[in-house]
N, C-alpha and C positions, 0 to 999 in steps of 0.2 A: 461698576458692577451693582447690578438690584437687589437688595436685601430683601429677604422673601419676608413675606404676611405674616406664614404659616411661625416668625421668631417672635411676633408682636405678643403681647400678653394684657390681653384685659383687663385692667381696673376695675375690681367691682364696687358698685356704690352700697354702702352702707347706710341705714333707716334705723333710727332708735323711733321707737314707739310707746309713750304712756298713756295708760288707759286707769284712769281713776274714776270713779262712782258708787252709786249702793248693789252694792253687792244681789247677785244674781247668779241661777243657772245660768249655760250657755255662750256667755260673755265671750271665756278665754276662746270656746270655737268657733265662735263668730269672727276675732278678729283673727284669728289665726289663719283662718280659711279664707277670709281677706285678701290677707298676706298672699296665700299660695295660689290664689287667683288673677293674683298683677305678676306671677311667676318670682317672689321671694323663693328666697330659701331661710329658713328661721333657726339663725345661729344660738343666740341667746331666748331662754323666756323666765322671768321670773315673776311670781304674784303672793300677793297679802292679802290676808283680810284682818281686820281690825275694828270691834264692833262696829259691823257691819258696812265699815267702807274697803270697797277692793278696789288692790292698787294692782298692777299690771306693767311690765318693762318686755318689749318686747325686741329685739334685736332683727332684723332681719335683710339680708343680703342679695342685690342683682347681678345677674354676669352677664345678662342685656344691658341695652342705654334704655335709662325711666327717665318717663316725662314726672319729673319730681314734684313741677307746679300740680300737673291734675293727680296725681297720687295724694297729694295732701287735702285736693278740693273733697277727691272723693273718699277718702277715709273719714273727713269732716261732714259727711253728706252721711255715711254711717254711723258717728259719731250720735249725730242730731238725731238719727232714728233710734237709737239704744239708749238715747238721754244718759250719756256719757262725756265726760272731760277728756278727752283726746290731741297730746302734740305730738309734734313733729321732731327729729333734731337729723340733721344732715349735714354730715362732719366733711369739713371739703378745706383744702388752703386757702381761704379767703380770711380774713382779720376776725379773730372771734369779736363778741360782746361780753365785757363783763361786767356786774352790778359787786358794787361792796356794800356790805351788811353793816352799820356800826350802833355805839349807841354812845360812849364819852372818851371812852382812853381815844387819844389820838396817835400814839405811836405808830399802830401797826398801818393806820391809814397812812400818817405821815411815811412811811417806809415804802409803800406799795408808791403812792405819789409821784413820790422821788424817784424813783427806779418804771416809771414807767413807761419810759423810750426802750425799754429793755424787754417786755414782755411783748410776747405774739399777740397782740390781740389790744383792743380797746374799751377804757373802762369806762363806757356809756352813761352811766347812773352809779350814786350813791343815795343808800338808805338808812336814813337812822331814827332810831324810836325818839329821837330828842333833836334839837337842832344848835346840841352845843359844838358840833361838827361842820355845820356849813358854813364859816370864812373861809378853811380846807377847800371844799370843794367849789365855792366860787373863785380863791386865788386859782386854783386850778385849772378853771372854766370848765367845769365838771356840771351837770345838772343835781342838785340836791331836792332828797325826799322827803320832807319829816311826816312819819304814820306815827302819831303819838297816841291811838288807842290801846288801851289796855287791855281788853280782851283781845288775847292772841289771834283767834278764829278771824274775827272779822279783821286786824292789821295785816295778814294772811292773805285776804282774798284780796286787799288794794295790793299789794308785795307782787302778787300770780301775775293783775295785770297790769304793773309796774314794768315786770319780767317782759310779757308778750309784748308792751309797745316798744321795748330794745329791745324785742328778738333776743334775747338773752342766752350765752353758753354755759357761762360759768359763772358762780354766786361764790364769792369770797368773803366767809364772816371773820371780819377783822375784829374780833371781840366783839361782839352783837352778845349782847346778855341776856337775850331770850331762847326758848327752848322751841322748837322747830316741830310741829303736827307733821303724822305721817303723810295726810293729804297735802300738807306741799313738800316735803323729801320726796316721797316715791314722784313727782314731777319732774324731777332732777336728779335721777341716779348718776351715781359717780360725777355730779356737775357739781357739786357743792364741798367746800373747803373749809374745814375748820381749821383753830388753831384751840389746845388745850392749855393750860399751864401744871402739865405733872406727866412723866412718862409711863402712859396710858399703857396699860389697863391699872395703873393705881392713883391713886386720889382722884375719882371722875368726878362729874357733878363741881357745885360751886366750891369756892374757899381752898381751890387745890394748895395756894403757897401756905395758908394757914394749917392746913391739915400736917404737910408736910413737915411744917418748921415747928410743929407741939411732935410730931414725930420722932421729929431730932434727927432726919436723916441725910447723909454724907452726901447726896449729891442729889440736885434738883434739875430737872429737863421741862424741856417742852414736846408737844406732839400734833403733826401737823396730820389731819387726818379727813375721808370724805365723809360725811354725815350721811346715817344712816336714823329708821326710825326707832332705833334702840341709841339712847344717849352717850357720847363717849365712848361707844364702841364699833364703831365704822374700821374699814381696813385704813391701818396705818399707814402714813404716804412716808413721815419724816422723822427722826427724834433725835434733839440735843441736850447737852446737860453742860452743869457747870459744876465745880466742886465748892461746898458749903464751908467757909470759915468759920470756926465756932465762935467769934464773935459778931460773926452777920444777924443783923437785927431782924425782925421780916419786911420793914421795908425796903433793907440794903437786898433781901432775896427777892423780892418784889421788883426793885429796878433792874436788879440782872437778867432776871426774867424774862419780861417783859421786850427789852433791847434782844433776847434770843428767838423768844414766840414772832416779833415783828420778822426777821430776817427768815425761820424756819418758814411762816405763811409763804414770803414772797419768793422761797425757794421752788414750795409745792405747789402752788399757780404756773411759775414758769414751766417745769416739767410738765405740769396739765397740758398747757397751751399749746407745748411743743410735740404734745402725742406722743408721750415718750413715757407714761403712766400706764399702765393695761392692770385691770382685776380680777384676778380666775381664783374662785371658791374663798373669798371673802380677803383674797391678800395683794398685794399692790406689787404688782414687778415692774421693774424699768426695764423701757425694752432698750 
């Protein structure tokens, strides 16, 4: 018996779109109009300005088959005329790529490492502000990065095209102890993974176990969360804790910690990987 057509149900492809540069009229309707000219439909749009750099996320959806290669050629071809920073990302079951962010504690690396026959996808690169991390990523047979300038801006733009020559999905800062410019967060919405040491929204920013432990407080967690360009406060992916013995030292709270933040990271990667994470109005639901 022939199963008719008419049960078939289309896959539509999905296009995330960033558009980051100096800020301008016209911008958001140019590419938008883009968009509804290659026959998008524009799910998501969200935009920032930030003295004077505008960032731009744009979501937009086919219920045709797109030629994906020339979609990209030629949004790069308007790109170049708007003098504009313009990717791509097109989410498909093929092996993602992933880069890890670090910069000395090795745990959380050492964790992702170990467990990484387990995750969807492939960790392409490592990057770290220092190279007290690559014996890690050579036993590994991992490609190691060291950006050891100090001005963030310019480590920044080796990082962007660090990212573009692995094609990169997902950026996991396994403790990276620098602080992230909006012009490369908005490049990577919802693609970037933090881990905290404090259950976030309290003790943000540095020194979270020291805050906590002059605190005096009963129980200490972690928070595994996406970066956004407001610090510490991205929607929440994951959060654990442990209870505080009032004779734990801080670095007896510091090793417990830490052994949690490694596990919580490589909890909320996986769930990324596996497209099992979705964001609606700043909160994280598992689907």
């Amino acid at each position: 018996m022939r199963k008719s057509s008419a049960n078939k149900v289309m896959k539509k492809t999905v296009v995330g779109i960033t558009v980051v540069g100096k800020d301008r009229e016209g911008i958001v309707a140019t590419f938008t109009n883009f968009a509804f000219s290659k026959g998008g439909n524009i799910e998501k749009v969200n935009q920032n300005v930030i003295k004077g750099l505008f960032g731009m996320y744009l979501e937009v959806s086919f219920s045709k088959t797109i030629d994906v290669k020339k979609f990209d050629l030629d949004i790069q071809s308007l790109a170049k005329k708007e003098k504009m920073d313009v990717s791509t990302h097109h989410e498909t079951n093929s092996q993602k790529n992933i880069a890890v962010l670090v910069t000395k504690e090795p745990l959380c690396l050492e964790t992702i490492l170990a467990n990484a026959k387990s995750l969807k996808g492939k960790i392409s690169v490592i990057i770290g502000t220092e190279k007290t991390l690559a014996p890690l990523a050579k036993k590994a047979k991992i490609p190691f990065v060291a950006i050891e300038d100090k001005i963030q801006d310019k480590a920044e733009e080796k990082i962007i095209q660090i990212c573009k020559k692995y094609d990169i999905d997902l950026i996991s800062l396994a403790r990276y102890m620098r602080i992230l410019s909006p012009n490369f967060v908005w490049r990577y919405p919802n693609r970037i993974i933090n881990i905290h040491p404090s259950l976030l929204p309290a003790f943000p920013g540095a020194l979270a176990y020291a805050q906590a432990y002059e605190r005096g407080t009963k129980i200490v967690g972690v928070t595994s969360h996406y970066v956004t360009e407001n610090l510490d406060q991205g929607p929440i992916i994951f959060q654990d804790s442990f209870k505080v013995d009032p004779n734990d030292t801080l670095e007896k709270i510091k090793a417990k910690g830490q052994k949690l933040e490694a596990d919580t990271l490589l909890k909320a990667m996986k769930m990324h990987l596996e497209n099992k994470l979705e964001v609606r109005w700043r909160k994280v639901h598992i689907k």
